[in-house]
N, C-alpha and C positions, 0 to 999 in steps of 0.2 A: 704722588702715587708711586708707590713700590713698583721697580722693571716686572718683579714677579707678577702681581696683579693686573700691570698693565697688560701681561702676554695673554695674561688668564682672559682677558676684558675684549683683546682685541681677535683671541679665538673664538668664545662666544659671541663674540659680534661680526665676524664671519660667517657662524653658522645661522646664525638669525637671516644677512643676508641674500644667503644662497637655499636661503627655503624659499618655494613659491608664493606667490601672493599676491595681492591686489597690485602693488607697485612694479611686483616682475612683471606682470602680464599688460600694464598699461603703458612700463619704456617700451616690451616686444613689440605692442600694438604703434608705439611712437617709431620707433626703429624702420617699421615698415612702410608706413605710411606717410614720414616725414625726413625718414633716411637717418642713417646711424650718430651724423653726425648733431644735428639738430634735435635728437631726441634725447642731446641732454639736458636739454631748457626742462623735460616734463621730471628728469634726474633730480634737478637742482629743484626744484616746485616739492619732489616728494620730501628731499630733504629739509627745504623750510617748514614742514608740518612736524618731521621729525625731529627739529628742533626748536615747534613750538611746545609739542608733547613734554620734551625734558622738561622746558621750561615750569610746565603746567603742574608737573611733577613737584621738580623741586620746590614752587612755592605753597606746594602741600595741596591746592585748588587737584589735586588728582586725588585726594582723599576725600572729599565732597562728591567728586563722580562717581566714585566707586562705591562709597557707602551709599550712596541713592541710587534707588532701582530706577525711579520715576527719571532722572538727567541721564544718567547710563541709557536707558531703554530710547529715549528720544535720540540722544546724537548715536546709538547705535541704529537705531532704523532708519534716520536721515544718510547714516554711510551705508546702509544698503542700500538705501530707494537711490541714491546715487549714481553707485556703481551697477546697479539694474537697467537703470537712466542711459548710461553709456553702454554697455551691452547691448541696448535693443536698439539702440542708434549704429553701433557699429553691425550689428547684424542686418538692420535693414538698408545698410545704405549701400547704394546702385555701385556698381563696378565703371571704370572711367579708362579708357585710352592713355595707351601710356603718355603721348603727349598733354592729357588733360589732368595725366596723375600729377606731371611735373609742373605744371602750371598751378594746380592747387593744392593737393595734401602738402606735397614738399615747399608750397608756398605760404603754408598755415603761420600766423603771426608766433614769434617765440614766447610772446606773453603769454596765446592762449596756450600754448603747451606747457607753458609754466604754471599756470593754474588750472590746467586738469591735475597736471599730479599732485601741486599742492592739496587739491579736496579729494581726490584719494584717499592721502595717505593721512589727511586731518579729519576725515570724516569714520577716524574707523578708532572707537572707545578701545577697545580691545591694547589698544598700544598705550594708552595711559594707565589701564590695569596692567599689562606688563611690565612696562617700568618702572611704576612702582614695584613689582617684588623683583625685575632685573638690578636697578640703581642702586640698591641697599648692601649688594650682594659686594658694589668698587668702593662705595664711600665710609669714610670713616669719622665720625663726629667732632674727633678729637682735631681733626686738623682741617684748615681753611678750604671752606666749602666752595665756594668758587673757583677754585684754581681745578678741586677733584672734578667738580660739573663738566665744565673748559674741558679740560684732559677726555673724561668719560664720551661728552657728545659731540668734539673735533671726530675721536676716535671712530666712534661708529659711524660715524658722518663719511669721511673719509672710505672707509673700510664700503660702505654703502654704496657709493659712489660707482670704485671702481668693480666693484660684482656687479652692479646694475649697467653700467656704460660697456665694460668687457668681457662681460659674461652672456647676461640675458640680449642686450641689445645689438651685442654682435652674432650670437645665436639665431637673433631674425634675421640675420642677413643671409643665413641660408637659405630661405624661403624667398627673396627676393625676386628668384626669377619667376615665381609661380606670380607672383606680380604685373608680369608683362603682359598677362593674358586675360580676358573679362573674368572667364573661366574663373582662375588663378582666386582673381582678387576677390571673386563671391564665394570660393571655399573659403578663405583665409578670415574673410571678416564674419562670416559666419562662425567659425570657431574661435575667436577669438572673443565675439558676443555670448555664445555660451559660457565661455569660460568667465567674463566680467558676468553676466548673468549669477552664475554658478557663485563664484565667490560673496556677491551681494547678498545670496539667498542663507550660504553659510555663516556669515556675519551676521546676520536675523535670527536663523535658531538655533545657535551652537550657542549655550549659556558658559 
């Protein structure tokens, strides 16, 4: 891949991931709840989806999804009910002392925070219609298509990573202290339910 195109690939994939989304808002929610440093197991989770996507992509199985309403329609209303799923779970659940925060949320196993964000970010079709007309835009036929892939999904991976780890998830740590307090922690998971709510609902009828 040409440095030019690279720059082109790696600005574009920047901006992909400093727009909000189901993944910003589910490190925020990690960040808080399991502290900045451990919420990058749910980091590393969103990125294995996003690079089961390329994957899905590349071997054209993304051209099947998209021209079928019927497969589209199901794994997109399964990554809504999902992310509705944990919205109403973060919204209802009870506020905890802070010695009983530290004892649990910050003691959640990393696996499961590595598969929430995996289904996240794998539960959402949208991303495999994307790439498809993002991916076309770095590769070029004429020359060895795996090295372009490699190149292409390190890149945004990478690039992902650290917006998500030193952007968003340190962003929640402003709110931390509203944490300490029952208060605190029933406004914060309350909004935070809304907004996974919110997003689940727009993943359902935004065509």
């Amino acid at each position: 891949m040409q440095f030019s195109l690279w720059l082109a690939l790696a600005g574009a994939g920047a901006l992909i991931s400093f727009t909000p989304g189901a993944g910003a808002i589910n490190t925020m929610s990690n960040s808080l709840n399991a502290g900045f440093r451990r919420s990058i197991w749910g980091i590393l989770g969103q990125q294995a989806a996003l690079v089961v996507h390329v994957l899905i992509v590349a071997l054209g199985v993304g051209v099947l999804v998209a021209s079928s309403p019927l497969a589209f329609n199901v794994i997109r209303y399964a990554g809504a009910a999902y992310l509705v799923y944990l919205g109403i779970r973060q919204f209802l659940s009870k506020p905890t002392v802070a010695q009983e925060q530290a004892a649990t949320l910050r003691n959640e196993p990393a696996w499961s925070i590595f598969r929430r964000g995996f289904w996240v970010n794998l539960l959402n079709p949208k991303a495999i219609v994307f790439f498809l007309a993002f991916t076309p835009q770095f590769i070029r036929p004429d020359q060895p298509l795996f090295t372009q892939y490699a190149v292409l999904t390190a890149t945004i991976v990478v690039i992902d990573i650290l917006v998500m780890w030193f952007f968003f998830a340190a962003a929640a740590r402003s709110f931390q202290r509203f944490t300490n307090t029952e208060r605190g922690q029933m406004v914060l998971s309350r909004v935070f339910g809304v907004l996974f709510v919110g997003v689940g609902i727009l993943l359902a009828l935004i065509h």
